[in-house]
LOKE-243939 format. One record per residue: residue number from 1; y, z, x of N, C-alpha, C in turn; residue in one letter. Coordinates in nm, 3 decimals. Atoms other than C-alpha are relative to their C-alpha. Example, Ala and Ser with C-alpha at 12.3 -4.5 7.8 and 13.67 -1.06 7.14 Angstrom:
2
nr|nnorth|nup|neast|canorth|caup|caeast|cnorth|cup|ceast|rest
1|-0.119|0.000|0.089|-0.450|0.780|1.230|0.120|0.000|0.090|A
2|-0.119|-0.006|-0.082|-0.106|0.714|1.367|0.109|0.073|-0.077|S
//
This chain:
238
nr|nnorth|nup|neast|canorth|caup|caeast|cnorth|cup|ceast|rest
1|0.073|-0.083|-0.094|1.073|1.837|-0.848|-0.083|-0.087|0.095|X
2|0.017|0.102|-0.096|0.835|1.580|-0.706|0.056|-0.128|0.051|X
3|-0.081|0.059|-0.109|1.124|1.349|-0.633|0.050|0.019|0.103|X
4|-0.002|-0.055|-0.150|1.240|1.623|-0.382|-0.108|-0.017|0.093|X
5|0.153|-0.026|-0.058|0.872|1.659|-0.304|0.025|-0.110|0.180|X
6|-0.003|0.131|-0.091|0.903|1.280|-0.135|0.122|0.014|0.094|X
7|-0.087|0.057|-0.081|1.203|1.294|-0.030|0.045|0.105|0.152|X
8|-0.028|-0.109|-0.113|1.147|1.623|0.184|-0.085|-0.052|0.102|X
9|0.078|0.007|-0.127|0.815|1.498|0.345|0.040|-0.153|0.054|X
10|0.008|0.103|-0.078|0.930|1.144|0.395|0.132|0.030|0.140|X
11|-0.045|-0.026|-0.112|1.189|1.351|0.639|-0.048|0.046|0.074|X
12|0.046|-0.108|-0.072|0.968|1.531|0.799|-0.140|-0.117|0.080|X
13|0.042|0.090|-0.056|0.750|1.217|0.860|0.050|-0.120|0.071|X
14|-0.065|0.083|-0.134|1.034|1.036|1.024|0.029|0.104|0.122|X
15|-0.020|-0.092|-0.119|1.117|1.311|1.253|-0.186|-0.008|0.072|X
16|0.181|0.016|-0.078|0.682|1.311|1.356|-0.011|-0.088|0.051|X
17|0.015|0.170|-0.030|0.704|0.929|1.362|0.092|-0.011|0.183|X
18|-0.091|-0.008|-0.118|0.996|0.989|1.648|-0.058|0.062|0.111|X
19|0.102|-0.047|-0.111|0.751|1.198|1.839|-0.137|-0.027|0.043|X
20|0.088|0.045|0.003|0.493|1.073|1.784|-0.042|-0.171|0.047|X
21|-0.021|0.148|-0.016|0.588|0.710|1.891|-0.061|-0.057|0.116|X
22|0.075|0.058|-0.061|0.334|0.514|2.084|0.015|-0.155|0.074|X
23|0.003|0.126|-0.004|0.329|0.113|2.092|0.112|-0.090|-0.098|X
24|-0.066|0.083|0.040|0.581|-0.133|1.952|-0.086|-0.008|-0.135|X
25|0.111|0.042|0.128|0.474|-0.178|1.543|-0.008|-0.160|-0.022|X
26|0.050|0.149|0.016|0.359|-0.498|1.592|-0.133|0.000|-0.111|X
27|0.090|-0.007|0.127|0.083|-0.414|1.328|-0.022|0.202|0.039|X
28|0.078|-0.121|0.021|-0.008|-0.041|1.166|-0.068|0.024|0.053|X
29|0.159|-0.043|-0.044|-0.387|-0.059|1.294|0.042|-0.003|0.205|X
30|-0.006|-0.005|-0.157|-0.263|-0.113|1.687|-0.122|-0.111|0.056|X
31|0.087|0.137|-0.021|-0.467|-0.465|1.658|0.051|-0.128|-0.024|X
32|-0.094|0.132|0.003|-0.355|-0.850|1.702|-0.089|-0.069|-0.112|X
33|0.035|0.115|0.106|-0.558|-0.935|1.400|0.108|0.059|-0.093|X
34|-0.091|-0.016|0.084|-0.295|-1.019|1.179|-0.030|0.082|-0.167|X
35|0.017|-0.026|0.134|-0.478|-0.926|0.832|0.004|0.127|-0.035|X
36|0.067|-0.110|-0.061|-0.577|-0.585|1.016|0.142|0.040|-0.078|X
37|-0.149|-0.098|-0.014|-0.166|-0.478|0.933|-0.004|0.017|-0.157|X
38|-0.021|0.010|0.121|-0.228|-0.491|0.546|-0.121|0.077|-0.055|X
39|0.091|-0.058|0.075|-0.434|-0.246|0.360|0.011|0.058|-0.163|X
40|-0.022|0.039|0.136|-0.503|-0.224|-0.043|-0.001|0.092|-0.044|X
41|-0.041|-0.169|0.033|-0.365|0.052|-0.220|-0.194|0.038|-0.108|X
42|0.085|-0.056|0.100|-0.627|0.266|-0.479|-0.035|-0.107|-0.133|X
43|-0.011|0.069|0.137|-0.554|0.052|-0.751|0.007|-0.165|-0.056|X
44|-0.002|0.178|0.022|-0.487|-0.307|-0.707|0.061|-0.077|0.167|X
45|-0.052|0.056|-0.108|-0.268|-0.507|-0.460|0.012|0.077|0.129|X
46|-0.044|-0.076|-0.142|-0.176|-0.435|-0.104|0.112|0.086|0.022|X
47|-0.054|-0.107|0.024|0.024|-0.147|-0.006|-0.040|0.138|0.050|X
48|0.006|-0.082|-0.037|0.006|0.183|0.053|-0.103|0.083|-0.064|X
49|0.153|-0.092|0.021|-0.185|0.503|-0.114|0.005|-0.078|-0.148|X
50|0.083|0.066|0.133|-0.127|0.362|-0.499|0.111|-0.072|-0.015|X
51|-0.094|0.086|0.024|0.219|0.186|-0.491|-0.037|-0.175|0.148|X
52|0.018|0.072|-0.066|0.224|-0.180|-0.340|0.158|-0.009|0.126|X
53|-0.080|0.091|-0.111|0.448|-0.317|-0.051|0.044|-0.082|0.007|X
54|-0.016|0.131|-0.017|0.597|-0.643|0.034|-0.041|-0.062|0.091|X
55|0.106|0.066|-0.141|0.390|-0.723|0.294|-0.123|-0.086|-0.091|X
56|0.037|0.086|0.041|0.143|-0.980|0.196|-0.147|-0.067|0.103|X
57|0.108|0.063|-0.100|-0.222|-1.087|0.300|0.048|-0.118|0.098|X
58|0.003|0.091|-0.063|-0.250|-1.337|0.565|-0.056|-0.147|-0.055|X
59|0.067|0.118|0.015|-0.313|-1.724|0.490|-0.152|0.041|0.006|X
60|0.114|-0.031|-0.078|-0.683|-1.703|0.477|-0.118|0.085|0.023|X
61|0.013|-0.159|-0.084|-0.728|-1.351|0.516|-0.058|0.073|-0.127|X
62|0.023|-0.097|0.149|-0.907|-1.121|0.253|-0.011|0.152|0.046|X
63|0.041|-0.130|-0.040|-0.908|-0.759|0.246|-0.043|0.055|-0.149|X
64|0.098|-0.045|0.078|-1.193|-0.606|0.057|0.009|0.156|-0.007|X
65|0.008|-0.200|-0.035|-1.200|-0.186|-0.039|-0.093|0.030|-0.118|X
66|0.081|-0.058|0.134|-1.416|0.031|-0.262|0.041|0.136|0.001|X
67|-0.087|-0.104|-0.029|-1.194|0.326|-0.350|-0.095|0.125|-0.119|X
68|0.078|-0.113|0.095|-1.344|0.656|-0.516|0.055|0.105|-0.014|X
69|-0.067|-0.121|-0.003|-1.140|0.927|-0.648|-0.094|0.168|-0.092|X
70|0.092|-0.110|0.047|-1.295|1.318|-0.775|0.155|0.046|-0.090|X
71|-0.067|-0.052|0.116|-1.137|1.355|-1.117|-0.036|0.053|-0.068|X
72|0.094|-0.096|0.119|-1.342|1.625|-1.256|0.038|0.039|-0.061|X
73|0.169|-0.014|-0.032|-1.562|1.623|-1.407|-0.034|-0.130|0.010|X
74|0.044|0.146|-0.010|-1.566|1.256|-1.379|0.052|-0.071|0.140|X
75|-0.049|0.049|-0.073|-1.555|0.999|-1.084|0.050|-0.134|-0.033|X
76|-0.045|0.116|0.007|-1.314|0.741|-1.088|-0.040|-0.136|0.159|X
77|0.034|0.069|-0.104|-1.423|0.435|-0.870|0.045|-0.159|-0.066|X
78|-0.132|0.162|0.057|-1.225|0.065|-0.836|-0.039|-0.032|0.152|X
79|0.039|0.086|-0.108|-1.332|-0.242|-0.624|0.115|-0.028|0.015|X
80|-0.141|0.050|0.005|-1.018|-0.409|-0.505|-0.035|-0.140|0.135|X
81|-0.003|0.063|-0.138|-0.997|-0.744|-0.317|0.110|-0.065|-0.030|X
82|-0.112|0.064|0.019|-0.695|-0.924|-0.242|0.010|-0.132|0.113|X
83|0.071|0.113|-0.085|-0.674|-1.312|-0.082|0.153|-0.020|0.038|X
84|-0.132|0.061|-0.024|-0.385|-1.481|0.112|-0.012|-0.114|-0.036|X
85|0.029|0.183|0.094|-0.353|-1.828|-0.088|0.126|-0.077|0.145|X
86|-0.119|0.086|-0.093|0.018|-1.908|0.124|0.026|0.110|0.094|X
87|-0.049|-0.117|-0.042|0.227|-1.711|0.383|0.084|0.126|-0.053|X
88|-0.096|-0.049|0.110|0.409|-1.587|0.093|-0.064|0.059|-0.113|X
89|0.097|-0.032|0.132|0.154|-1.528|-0.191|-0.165|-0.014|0.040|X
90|0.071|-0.084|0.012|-0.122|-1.315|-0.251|-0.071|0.039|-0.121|X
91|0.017|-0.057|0.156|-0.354|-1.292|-0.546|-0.124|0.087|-0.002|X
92|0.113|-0.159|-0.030|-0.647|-0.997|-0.595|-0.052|0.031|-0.142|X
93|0.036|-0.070|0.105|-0.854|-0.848|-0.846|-0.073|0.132|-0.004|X
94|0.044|-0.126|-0.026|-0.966|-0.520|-0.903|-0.075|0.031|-0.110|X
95|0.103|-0.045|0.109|-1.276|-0.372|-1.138|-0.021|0.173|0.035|X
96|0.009|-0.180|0.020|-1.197|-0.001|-1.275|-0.137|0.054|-0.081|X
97|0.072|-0.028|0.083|-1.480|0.173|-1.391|0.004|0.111|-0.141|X
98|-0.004|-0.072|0.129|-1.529|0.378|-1.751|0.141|0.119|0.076|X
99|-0.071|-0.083|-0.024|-1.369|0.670|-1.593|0.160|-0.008|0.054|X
100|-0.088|0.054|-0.033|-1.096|0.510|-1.461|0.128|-0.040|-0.094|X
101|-0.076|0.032|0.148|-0.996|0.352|-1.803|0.012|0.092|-0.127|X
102|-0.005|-0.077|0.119|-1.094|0.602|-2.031|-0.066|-0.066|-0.092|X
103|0.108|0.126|0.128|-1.321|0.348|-2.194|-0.115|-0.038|0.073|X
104|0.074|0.065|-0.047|-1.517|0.114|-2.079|0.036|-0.083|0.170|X
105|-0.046|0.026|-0.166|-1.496|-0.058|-1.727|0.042|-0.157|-0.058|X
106|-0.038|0.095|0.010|-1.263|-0.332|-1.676|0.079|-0.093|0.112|X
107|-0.037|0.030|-0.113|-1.155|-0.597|-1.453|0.138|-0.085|-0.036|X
108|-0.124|0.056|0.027|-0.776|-0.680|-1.393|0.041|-0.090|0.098|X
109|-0.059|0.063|-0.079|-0.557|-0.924|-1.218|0.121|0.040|0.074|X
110|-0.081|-0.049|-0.044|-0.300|-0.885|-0.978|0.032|-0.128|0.076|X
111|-0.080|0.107|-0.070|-0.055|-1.135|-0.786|0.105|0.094|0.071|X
112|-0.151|-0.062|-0.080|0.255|-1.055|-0.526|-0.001|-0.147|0.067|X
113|-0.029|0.105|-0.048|0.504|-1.307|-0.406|0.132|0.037|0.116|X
114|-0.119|-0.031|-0.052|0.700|-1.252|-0.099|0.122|-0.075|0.047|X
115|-0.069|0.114|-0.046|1.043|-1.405|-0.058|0.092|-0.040|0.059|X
116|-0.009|0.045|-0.158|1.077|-1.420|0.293|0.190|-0.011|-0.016|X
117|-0.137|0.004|-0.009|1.462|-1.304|0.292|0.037|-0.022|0.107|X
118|-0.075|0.032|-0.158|1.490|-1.341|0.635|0.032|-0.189|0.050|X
119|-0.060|0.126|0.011|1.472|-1.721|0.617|0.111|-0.075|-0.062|X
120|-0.101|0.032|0.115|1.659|-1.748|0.301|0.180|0.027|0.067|X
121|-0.145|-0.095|-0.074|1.935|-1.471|0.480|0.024|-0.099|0.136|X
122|0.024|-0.008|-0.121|1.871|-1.623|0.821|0.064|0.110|0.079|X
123|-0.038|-0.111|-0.060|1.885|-1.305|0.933|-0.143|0.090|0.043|X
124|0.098|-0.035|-0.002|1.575|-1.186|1.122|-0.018|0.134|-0.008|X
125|0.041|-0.130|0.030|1.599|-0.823|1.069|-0.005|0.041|-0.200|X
126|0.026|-0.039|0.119|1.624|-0.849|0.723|-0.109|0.057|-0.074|X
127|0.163|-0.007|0.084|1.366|-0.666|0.485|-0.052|-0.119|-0.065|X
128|0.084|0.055|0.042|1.093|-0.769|0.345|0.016|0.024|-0.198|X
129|0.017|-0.068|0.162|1.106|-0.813|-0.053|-0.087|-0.083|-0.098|X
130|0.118|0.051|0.107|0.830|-0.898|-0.327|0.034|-0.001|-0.108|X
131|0.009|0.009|0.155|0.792|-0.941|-0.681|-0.165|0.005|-0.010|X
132|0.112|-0.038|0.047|0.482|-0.832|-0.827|-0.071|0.012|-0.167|X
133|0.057|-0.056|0.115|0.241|-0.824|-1.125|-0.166|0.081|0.014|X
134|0.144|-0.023|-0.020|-0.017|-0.581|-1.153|-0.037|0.022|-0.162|X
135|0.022|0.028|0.118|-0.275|-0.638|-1.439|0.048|-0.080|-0.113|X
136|-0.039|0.115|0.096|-0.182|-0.945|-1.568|-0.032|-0.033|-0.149|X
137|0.062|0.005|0.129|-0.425|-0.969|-1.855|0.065|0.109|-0.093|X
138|-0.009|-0.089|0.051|-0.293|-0.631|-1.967|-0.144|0.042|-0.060|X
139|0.203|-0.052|0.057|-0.715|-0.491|-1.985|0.077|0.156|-0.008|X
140|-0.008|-0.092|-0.023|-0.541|-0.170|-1.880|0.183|0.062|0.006|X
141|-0.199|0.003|0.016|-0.123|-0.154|-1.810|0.020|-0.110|0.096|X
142|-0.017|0.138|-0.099|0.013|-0.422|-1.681|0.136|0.044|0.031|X
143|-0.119|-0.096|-0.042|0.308|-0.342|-1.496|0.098|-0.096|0.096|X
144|-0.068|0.046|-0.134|0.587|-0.555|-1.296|0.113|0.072|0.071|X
145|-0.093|-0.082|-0.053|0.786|-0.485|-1.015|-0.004|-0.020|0.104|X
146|-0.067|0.060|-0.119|0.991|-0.552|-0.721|0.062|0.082|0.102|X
147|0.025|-0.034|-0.105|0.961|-0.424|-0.372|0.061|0.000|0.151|X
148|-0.064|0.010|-0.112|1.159|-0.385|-0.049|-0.110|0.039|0.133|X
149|0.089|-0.059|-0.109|0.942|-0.289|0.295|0.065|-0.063|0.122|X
150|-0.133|0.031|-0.107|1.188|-0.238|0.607|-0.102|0.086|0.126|X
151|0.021|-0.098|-0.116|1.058|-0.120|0.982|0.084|0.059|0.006|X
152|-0.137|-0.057|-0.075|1.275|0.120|1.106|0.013|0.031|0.154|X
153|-0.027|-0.064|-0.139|1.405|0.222|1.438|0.096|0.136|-0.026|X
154|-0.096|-0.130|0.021|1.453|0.580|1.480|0.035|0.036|0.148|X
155|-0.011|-0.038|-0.137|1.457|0.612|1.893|0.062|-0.074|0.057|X
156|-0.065|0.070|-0.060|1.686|0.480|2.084|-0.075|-0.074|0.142|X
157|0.074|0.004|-0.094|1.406|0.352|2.312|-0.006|-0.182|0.068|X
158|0.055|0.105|0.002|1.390|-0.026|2.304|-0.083|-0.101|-0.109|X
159|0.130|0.029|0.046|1.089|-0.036|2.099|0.007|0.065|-0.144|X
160|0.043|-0.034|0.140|1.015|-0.049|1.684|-0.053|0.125|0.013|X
161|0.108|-0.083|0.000|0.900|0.288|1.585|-0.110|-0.030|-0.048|X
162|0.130|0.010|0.027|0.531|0.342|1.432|0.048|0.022|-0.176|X
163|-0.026|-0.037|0.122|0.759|0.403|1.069|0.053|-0.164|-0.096|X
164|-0.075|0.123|0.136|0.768|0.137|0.798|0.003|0.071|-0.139|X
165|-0.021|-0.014|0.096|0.913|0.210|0.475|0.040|-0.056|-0.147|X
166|0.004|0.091|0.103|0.923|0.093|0.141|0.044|0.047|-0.109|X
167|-0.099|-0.070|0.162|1.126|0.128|-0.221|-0.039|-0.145|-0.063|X
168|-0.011|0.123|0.165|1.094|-0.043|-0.543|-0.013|0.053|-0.113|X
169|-0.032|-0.060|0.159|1.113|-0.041|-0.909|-0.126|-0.079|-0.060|X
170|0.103|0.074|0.076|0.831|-0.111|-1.179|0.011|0.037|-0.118|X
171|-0.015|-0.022|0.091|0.813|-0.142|-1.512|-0.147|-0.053|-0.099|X
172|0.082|0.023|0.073|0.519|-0.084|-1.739|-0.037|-0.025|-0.102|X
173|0.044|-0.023|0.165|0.327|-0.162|-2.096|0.043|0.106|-0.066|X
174|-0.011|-0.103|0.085|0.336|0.140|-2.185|0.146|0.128|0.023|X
175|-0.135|-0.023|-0.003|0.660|0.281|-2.019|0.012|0.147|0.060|X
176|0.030|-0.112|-0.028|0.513|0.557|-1.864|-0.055|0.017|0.129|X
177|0.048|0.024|-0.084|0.353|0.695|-1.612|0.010|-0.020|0.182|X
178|-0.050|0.069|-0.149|0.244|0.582|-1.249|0.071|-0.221|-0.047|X
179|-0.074|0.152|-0.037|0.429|0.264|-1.138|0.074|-0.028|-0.189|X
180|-0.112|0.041|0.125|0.733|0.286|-1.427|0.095|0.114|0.076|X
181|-0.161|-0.068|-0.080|1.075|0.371|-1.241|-0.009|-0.041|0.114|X
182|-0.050|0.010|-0.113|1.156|0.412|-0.917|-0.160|0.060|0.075|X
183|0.105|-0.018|-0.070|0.837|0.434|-0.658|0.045|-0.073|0.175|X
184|-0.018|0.027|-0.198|0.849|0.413|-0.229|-0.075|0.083|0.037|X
185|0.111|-0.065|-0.066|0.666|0.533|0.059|0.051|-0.051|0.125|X
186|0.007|0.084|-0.162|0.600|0.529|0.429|-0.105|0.008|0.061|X
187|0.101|-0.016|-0.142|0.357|0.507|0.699|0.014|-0.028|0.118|X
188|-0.032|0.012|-0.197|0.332|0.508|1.077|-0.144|0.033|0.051|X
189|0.119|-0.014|-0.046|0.063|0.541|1.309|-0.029|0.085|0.074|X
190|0.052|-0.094|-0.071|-0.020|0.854|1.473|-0.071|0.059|0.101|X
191|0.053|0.051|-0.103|-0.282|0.769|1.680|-0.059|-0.123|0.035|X
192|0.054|0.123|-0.029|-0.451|0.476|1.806|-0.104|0.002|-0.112|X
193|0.127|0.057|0.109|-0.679|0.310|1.530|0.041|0.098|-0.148|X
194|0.028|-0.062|0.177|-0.542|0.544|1.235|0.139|-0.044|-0.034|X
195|-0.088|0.067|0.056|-0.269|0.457|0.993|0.013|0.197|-0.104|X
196|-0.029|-0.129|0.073|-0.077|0.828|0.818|0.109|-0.124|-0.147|X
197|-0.145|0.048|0.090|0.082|0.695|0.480|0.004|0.114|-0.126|X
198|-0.039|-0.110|0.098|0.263|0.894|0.173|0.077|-0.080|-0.065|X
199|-0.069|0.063|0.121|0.394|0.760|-0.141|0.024|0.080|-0.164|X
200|-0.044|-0.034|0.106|0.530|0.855|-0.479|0.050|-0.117|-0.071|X
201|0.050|0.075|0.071|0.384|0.625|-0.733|0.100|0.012|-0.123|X
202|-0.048|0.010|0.104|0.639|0.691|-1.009|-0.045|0.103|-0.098|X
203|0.075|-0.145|0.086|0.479|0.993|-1.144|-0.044|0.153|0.104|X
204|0.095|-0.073|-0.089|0.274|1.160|-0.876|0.026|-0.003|0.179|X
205|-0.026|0.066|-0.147|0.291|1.201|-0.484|-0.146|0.024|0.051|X
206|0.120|0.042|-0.039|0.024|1.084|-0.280|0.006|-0.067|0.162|X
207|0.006|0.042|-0.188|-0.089|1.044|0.116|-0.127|-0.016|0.004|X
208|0.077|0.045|-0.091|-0.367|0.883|0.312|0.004|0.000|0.122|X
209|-0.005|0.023|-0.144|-0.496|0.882|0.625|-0.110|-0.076|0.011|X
210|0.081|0.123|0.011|-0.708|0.564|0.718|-0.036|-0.023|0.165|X
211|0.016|0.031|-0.158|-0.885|0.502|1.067|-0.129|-0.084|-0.046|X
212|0.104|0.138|-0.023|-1.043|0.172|1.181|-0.104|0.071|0.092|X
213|0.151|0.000|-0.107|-1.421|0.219|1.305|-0.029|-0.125|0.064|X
214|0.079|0.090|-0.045|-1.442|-0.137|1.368|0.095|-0.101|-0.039|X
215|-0.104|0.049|0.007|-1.237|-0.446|1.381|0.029|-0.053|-0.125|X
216|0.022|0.055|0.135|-1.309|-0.531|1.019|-0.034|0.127|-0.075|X
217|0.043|-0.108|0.105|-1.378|-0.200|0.887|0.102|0.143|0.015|X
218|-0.102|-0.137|-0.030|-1.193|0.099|0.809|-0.034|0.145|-0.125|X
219|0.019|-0.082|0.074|-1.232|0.410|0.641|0.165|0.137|-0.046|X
220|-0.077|-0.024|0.022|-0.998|0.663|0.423|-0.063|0.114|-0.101|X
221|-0.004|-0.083|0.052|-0.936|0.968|0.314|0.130|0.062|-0.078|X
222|-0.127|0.005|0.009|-0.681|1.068|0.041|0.000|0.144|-0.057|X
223|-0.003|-0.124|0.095|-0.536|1.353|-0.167|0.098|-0.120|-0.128|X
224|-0.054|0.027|0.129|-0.429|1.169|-0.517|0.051|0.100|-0.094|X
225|-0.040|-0.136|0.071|-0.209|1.380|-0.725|-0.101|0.101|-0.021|X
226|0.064|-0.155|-0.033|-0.395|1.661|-0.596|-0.192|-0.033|-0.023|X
227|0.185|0.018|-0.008|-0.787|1.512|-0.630|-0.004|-0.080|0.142|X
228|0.046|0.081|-0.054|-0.939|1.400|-0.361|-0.085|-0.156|-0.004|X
229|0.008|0.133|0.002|-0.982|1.031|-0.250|-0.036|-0.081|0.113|X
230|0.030|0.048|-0.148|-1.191|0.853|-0.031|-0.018|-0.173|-0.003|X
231|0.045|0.126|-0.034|-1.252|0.488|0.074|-0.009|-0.086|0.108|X
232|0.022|0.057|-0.116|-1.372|0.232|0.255|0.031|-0.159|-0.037|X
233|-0.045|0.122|-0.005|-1.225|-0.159|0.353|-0.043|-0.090|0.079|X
234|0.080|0.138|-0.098|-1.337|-0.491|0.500|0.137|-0.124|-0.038|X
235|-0.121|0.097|-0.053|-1.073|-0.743|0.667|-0.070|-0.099|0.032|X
236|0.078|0.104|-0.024|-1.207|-1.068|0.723|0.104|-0.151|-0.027|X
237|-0.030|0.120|0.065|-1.095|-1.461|0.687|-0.113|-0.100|-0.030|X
238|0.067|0.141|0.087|-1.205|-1.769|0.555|0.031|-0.096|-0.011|X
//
């Protein structure tokens, strides 16, 4: 049922994306800072609303969030920062609190390595594909899993649409759950300074909508399998 779910609105968000088509996707945010095109899911690495991507911080580049979901009667809340070490790899940590874990609050690790098929292929349209671990330590599930993230062109116009999309597989501790099976998503940009994305985490489906106030700051509003979800992010280098 919620595999149709995804697979009805991610048609209905390429057909919007086609009308909705603005600027060449030279980055999501409709800004030439490179780090600006990468934002950190709910939960750990970069990515979308709670599944990751193969896209990959910038050399340099950190992106900081403080995500807060309404799981009443309790609030779940998770720091998340993630660093660019190479152009290729990406490592991050994230601190869930009690509610989050069902225990006590705990802080996990996370890594992604992207590997740059288009050099390998020499083929510059090739996707983008990752390998990933989230929660390395296993404090909480530790989970790996490997990632495709393709622009598309849906207009015969010249010009990238505002739609990137993404598929992959993950496999968890416990074998359950979000992020265990099959998980993808998309986003595009709607208007200037906001970013629309929708994903189906392997359990649950889930959309954001995210608009930059500032060239380092951004704010977000989600619906998480059906709770609301808000947060806020900081882009920066070093």
């Amino acid at each position: 049922m919620r595999t149709s779910m995804v697979v009805v609105v991610a048609l209905a968000l390429a057909l919007a994306a086609g009308t909705l088509m603005a600027d060449p996707y030279v980055s999501v945010w409709d800004t030439q800072r490179a780090e600006a095109g990468v934002t950190n899911t709910w939960t750990g690495s970069t990515g979308l609303v709670m599944v990751p991507t193969a896209t990959t911080v910038t050399p340099q580049g950190v992106v900081a969030s403080y995500n807060w979901i309404d799981t009443d009667p309790s609030t779940v809340q998770i720091w998340n920062a993630n660093v660019g070490i190479t152009p290729s790899l990406e490592v991050g940590a994230s601190r869930f609190n009690g509610a989050a874990t069902g225990s006590g609050s705990e802080i996990i690790g996370n890594a992604k390595y992207n590997l740059d098929l288009a050099r390998w292929t020499k083929n510059p349209s090739a996707p983008q594909l990752a390998i990933g671990i989230f929660d390395a330590s296993n404090e909480v599930n530790r989970a790996y899993y490997v990632v495709l993230t393709k622009d598309l062109t849906i207009a015969e116009s010249g010009k990238k649409s505002n739609l990137r999309a993404s598929f992959g597989y993950a496999d968890n501790h416990y074998n359950s759950g979000v992020m265990d099976g099959f998980f993808g998503g998309v986003e595009f940009v709607p208007f200037s300074k906001a970013l629309l994305q929708i994903d189906y985490d392997g359990d649950n489906v889930n959309a954001a909508l995210r608009y930059r106030i500032a060239d380092q700051i951004s704010v977000s509003a989600a619906a998480i399998d059906g709770d609301l979800g808000l947060s806020a992010s900081f882009n920066s280098r070093f």
